[in-house]
LUMGULUM-309972 format. One line per 10 residues: number of its first residue (from 1); their letters; for each residue x, y, z of N, C-alpha, C. Coordinates in steps of 0.02 Angstrom, whole numbers, plus 32768, in hexadecimal, padded with zeros to 4 digits. Layout:
<nodes>
NUM	a	X,Y,Z,X,Y,Z,X,Y,Z | ...
</nodes>
This chain:
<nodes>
1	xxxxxxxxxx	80B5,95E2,1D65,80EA,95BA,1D82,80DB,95AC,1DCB | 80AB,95DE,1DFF,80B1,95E0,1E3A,8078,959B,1E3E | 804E,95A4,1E0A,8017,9578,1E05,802F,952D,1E0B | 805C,9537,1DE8,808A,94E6,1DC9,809A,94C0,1E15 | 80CF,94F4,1E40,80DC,94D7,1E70,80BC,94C7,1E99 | 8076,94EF,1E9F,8058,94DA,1ECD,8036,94A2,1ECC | 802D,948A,1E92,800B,944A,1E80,803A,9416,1E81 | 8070,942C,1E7C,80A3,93EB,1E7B,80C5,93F7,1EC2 | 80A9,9410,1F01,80A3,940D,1F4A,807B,93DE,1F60 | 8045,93F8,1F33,8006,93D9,1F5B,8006,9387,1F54
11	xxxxxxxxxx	803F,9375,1F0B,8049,9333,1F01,8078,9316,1F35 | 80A5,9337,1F38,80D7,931F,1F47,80DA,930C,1FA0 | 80B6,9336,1FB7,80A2,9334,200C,807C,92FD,2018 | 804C,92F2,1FFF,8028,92B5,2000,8059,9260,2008 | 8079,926D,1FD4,80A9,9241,1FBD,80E5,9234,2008 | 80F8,926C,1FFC,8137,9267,203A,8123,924F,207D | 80E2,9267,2097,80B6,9241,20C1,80B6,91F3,20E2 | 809C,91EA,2092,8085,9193,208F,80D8,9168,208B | 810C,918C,2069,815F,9179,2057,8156,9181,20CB | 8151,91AF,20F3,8178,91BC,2120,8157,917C,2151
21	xxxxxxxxxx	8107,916C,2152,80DF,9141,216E,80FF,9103,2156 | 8117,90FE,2123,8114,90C6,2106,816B,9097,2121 | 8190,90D4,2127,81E1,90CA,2149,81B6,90B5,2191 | 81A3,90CF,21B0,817B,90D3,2200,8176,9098,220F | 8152,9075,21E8,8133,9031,21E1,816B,8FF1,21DF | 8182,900C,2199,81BA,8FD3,21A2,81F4,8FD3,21DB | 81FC,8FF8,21F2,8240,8FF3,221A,821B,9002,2271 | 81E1,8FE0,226D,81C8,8FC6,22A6,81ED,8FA4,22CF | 8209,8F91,2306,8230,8F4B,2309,81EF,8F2A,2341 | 81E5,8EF5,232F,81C3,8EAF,2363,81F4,8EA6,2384
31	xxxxxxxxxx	81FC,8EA6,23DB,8222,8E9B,2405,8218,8E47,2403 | 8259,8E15,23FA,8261,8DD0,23F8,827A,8DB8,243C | 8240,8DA3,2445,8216,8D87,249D,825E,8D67,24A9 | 827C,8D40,2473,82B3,8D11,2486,827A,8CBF,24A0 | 8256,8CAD,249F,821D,8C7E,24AE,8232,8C30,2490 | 8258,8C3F,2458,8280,8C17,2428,82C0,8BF8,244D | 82CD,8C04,248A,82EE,8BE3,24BA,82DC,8BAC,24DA | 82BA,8BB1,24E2,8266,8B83,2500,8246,8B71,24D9 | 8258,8B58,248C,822C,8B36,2455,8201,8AF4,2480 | 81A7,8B0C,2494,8189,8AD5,2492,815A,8AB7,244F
41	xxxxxxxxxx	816D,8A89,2424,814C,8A66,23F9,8134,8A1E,2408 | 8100,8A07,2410,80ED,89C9,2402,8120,898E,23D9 | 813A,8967,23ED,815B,8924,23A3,81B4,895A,23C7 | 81BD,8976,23DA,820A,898C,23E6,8211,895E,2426 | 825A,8943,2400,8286,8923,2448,82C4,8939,2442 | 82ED,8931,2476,8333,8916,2490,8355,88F6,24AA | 837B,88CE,24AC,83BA,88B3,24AC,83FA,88DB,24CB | 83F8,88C1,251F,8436,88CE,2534,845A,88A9,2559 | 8496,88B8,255E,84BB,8881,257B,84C7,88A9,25D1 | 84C4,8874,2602,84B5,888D,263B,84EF,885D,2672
51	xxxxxxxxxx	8511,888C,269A,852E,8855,26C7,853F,8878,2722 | 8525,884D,274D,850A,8857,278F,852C,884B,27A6 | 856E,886B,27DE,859B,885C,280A,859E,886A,284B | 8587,883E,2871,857C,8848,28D6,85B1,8826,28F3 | 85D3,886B,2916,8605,884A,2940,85F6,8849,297D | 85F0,8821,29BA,85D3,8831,29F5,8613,87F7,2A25 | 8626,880E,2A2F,865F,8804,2A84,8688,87F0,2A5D | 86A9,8806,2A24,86C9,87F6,29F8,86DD,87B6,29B1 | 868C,87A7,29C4,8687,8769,2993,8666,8784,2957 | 866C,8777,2910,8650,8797,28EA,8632,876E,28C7
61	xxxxxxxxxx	85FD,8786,28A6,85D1,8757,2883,85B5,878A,283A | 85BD,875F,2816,85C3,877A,27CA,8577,8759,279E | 853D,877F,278D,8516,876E,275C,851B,8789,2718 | 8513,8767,26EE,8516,8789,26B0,84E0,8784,2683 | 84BD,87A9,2656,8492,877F,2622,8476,87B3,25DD | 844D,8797,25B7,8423,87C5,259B,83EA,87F2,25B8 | 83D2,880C,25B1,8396,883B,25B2,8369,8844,256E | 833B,8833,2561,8306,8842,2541,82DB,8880,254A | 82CA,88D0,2521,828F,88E5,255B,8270,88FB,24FE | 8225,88C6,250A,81F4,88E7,24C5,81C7,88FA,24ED
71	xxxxxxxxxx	81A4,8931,24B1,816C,8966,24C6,812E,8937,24A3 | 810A,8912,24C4,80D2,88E1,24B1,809B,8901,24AA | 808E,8934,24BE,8042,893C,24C1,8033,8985,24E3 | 7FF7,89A2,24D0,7FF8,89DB,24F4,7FA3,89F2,24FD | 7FAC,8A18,2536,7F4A,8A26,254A,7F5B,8A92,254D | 7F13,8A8E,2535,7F01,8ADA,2548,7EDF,8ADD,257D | 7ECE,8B0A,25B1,7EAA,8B15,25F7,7E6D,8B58,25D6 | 7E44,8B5D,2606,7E08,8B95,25F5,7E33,8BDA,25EE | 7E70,8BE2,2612,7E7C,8C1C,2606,7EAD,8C1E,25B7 | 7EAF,8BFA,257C,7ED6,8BE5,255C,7F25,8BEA,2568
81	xxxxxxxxxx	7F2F,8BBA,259F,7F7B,8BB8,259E,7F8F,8B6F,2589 | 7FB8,8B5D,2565,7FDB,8B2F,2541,7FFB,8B01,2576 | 8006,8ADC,2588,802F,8AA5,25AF,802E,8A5D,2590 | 808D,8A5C,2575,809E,8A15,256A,80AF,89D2,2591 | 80B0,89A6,2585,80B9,8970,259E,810F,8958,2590 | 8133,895B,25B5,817B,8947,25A3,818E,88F9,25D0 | 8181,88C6,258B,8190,8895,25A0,81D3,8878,25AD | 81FA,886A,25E4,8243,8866,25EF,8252,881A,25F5 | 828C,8802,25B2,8294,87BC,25E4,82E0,87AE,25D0 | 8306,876B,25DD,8331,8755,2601,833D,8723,25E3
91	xxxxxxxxxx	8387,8728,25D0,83BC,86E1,25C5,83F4,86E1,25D6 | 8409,86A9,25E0,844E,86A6,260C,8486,8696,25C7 | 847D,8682,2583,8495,868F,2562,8489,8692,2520 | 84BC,86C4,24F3,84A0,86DF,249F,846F,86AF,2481 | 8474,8670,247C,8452,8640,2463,8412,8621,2471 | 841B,8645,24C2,83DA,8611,24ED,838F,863A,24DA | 835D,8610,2503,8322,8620,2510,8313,865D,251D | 82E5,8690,251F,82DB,86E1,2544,8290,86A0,2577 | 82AC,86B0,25AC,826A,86BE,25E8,826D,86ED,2614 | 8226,86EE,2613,81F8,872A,2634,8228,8748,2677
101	xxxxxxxxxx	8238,8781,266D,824E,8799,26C4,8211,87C4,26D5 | 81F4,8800,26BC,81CC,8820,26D8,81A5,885B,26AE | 8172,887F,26C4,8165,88A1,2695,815E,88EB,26A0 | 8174,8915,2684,8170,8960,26A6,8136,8983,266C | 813A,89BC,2679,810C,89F6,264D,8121,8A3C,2648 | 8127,8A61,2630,8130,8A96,2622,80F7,8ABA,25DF | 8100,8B13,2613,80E4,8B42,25DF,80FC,8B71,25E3 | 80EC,8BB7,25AD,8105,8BFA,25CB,80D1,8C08,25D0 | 80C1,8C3E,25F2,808D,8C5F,2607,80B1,8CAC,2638 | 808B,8CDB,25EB,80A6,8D1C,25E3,80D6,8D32,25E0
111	xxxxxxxxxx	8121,8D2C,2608,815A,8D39,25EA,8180,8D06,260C | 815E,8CE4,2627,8195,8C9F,2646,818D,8C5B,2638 | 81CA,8C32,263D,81B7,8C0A,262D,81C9,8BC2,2656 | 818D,8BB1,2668,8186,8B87,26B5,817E,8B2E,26A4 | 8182,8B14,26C6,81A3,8ADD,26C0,81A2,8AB1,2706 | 8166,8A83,2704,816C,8A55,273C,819D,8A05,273A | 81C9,89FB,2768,81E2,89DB,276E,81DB,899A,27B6 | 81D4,896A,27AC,81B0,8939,27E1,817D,8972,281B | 8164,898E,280D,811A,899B,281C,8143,89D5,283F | 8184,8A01,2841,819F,8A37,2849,81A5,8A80,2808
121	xxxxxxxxxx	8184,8A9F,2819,8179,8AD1,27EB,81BB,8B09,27E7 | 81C8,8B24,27B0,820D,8B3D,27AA,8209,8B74,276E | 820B,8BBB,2765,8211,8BE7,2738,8248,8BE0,2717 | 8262,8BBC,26DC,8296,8BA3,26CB,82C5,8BF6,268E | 8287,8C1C,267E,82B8,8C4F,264E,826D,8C85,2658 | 8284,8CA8,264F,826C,8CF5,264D,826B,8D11,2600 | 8238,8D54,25E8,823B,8D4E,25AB,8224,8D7D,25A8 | 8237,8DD6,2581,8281,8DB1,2553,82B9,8DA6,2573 | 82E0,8D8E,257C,831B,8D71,2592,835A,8DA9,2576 | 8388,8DB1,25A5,83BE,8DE9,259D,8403,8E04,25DB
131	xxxxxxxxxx	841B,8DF0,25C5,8478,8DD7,25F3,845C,8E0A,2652 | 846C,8DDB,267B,8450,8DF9,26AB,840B,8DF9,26C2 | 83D4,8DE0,26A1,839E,8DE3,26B1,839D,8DAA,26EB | 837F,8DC5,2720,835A,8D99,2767,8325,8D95,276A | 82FE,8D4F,277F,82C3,8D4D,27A9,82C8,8D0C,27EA | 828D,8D14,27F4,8288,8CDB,283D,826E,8C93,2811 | 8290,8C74,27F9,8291,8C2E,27D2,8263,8BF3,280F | 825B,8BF9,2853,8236,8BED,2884,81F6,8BEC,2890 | 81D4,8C39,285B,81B8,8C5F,286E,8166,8C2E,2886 | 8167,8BF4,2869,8128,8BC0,2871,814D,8B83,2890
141	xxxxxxxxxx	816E,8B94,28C4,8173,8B4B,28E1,819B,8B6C,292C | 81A1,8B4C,2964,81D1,8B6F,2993,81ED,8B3F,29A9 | 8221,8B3E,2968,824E,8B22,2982,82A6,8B2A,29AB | 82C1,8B44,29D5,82E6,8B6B,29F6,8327,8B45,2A11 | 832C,8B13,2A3E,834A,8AE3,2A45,832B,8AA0,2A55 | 834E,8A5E,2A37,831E,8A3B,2A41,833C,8A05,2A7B | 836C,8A2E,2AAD,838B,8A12,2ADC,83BA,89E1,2AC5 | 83D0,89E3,2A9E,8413,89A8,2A74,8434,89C7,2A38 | 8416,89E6,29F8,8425,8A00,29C2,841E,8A3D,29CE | 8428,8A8C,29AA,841D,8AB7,29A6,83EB,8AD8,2979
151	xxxxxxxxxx	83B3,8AF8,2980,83A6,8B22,2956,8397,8B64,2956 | 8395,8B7D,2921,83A2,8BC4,2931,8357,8C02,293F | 834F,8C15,294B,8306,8C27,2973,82F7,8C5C,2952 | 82C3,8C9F,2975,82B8,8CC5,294C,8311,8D07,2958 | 8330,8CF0,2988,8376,8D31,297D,83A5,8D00,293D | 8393,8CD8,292C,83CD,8CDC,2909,839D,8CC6,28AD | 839F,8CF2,2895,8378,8CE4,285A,839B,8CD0,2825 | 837D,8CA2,27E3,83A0,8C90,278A,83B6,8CD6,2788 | 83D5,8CD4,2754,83EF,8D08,2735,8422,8CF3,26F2 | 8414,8D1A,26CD,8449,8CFA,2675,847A,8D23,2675
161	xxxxxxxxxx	84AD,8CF9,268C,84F6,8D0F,268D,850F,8D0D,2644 | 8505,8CED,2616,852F,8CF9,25D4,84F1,8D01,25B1 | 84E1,8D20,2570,84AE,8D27,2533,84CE,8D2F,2505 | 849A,8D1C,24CD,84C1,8D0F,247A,84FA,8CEE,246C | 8519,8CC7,2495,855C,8CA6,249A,8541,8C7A,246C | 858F,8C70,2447,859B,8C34,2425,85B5,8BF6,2443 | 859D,8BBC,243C,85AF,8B80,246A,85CA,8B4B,2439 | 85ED,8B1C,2449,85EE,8AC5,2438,85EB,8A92,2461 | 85D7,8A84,246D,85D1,8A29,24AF,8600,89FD,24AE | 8611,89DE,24C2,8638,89B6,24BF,8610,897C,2496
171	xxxxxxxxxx	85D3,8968,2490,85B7,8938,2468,85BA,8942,2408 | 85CE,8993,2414,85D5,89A3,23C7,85B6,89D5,23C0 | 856C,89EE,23DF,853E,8A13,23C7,8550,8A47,23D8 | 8535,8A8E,23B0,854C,8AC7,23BC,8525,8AEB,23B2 | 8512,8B2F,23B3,84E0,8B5D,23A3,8519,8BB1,239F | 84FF,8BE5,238E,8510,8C1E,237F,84DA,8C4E,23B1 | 84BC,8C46,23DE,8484,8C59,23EE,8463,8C23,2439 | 84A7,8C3A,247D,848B,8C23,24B4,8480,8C4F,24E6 | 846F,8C37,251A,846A,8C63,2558,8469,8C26,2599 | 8476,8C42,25CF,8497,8C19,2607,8464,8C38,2646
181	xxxxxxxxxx	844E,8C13,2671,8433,8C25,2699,845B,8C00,26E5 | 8472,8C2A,271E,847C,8C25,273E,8452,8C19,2778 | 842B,8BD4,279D,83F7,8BCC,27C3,840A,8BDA,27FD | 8452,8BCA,2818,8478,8BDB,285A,84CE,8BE8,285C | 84CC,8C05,2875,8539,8BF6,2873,8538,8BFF,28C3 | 8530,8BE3,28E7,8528,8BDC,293F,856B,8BC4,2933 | 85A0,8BE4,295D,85E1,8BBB,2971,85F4,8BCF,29B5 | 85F5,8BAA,29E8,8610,8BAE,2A36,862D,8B8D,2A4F | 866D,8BAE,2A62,8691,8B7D,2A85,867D,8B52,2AC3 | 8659,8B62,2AE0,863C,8B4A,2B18,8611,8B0C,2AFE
191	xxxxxxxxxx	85CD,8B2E,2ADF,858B,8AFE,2ACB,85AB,8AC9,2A92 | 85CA,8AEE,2A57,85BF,8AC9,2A26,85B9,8AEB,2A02 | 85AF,8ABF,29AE,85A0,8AD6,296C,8575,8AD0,2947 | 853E,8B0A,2918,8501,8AF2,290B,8516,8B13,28C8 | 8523,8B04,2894,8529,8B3B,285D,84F6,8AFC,2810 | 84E4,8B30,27F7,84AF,8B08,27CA,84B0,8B33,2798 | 84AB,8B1C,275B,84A3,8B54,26FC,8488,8B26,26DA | 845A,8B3A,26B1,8433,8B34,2690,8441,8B55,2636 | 8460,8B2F,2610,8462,8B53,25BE,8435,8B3E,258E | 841D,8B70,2583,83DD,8B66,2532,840D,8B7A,24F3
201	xxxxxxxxxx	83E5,8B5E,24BE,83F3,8B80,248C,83CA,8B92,244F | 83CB,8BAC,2428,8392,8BCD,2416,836D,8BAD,23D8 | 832C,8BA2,23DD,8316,8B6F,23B6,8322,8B1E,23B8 | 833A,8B1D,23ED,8351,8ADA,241C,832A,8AD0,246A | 833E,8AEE,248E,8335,8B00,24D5,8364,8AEA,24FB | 834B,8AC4,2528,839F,8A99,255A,83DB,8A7A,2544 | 8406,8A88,2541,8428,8A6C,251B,847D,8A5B,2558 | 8472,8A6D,2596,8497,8A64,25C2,8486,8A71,260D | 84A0,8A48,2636,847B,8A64,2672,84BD,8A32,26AE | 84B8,8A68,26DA,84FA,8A3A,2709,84E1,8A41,2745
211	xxxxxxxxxx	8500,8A27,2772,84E3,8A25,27D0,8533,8A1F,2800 | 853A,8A39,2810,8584,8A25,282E,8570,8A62,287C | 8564,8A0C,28B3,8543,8A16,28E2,8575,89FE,2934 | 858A,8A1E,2966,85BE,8A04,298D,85A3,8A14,29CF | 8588,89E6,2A00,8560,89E2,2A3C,858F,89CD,2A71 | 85B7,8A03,2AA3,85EB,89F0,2ABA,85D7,89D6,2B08 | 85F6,89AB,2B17,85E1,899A,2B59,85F5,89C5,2BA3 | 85D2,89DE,2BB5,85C7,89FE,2BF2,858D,89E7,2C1E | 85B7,89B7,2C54,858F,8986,2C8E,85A8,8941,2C74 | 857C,8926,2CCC,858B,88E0,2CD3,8546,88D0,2CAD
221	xxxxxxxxxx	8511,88EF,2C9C,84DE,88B7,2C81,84E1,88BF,2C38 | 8510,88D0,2C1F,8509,88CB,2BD5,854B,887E,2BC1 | 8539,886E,2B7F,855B,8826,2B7B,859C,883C,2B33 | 85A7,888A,2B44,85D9,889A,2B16,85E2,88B9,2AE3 | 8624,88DF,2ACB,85FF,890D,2A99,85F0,88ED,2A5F | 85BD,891C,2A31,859C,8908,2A07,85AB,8927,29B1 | 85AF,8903,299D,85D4,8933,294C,85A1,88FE,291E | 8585,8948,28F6,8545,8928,28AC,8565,8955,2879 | 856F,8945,2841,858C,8945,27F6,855B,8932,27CD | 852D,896B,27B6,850B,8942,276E,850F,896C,2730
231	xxxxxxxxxx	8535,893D,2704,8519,8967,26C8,84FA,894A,2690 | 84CA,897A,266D,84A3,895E,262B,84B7,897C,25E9 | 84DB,8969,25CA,84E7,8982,258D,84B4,895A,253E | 84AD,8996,2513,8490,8989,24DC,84AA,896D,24A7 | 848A,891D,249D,84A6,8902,245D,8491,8907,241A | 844B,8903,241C,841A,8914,23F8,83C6,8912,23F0 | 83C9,893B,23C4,8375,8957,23C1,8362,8965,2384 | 8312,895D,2383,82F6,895C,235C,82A5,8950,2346 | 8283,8922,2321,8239,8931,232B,8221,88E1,231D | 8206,88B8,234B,81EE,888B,2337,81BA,886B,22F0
</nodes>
């Protein structure tokens, strides 16, 4: 009998082993970069509706229009980093023509994900991404004040004030799966107002973005205060 068990040890250890390696394995978890915020694909566009409001010595002036932004094309560099081509363009209404406004690029590279805009470079999300996370969104360009508008330098860094939120737009679209990036909230009574957010959503990317900017006049050589209003909301997207 002592014989018995020991042979049905010698089975059974082996076994429980490969059963304990084998739990080990599966319940690995892959940490999810969150990168899927920042979907860059080739043939992906969007569709948003965008409207520009400058008030300056109290006259206001109202633009409104579409936005176009497709991902046209994309190059690898010697160090293999990926960079797309984001072609952006422009109609003044649902029906009309799209022409050319301009063209930006974006890549990630290692856990960020960067993003040139008219030849101004900008760390637009961090990765993985998680409620509270900061960096210097600046960190390739110095840009600080540009003596008229505000921006926010290396003391005042992005940071994702809401995660995993559930959203709807006012255009209709909605997701289960956003996050909000805060680029500035500058408010002074004295200077003015610089506050700026940025919302992705996941397996989407931008899907909202606002500017609500107030340049107050202090002196005789300025021609008055200054108030900018922009927002871009998402109508739709998809893959050419």
């Amino acid at each position: 009998m002592k014989l018995s068990i020991m042979k049905v040890g010698f089975l059974i250890f082996p076994l429980l082993f490969l059963f304990i390696i084998s739990c080990s394995d599966s319940e690995k978890v892959i940490p999810a970069l969150g990168v899927d915020y920042f979907p860059l694909r080739t043939g992906d566009y969007a569709i948003y509706e965008v409207d520009e409001t400058t008030i300056l010595s109290s006259v206001k002036t109202v633009i409104s229009y579409d936005l176009k932004v497709t991902v046209t094309d994309s190059s690898v560099n010697n160090q293999g980093e990926v960079t797309y081509i984001l072609l952006r363009e422009k109609r003044t209404m649902a029906s009309g023509n799209w022409g050319n406004l301009d063209t930006w690029s974006a890549r990630i590279v290692n856990n960020k994900a960067i993003q040139n805009e008219g030849n101004v470079t900008f760390v637009k999300l961090m990765f993985p991404p998680a409620l509270n996370l900061n960096w210097d969104g600046n960190e390739y360009n110095n840009l600080v004040n540009n003596g008229e508008l505000f921006y926010d330098g290396d003391n005042t860094p992005y940071f994702i004030s809401e995660w995993v939120q559930p959203i709807t737009l006012s255009t209709g679209f909605s997701s289960d799966n956003s996050l909000t990036v805060v680029q500035n909230d500058y408010n002074d009574p004295i200077t003015g107002i610089d506050e700026r957010k940025e919302i992705y959503a996941r397996e989407v990317g931008l899907i909202y973005k606002e500017i609500n900017q107030f340049v107050k006049c202090n002196g005789s050589a300025c021609a008055g205060d200054k108030s900018y209003i922009f927002t871009q909301i998402l109508k739709e997207h998809g893959k050419i």
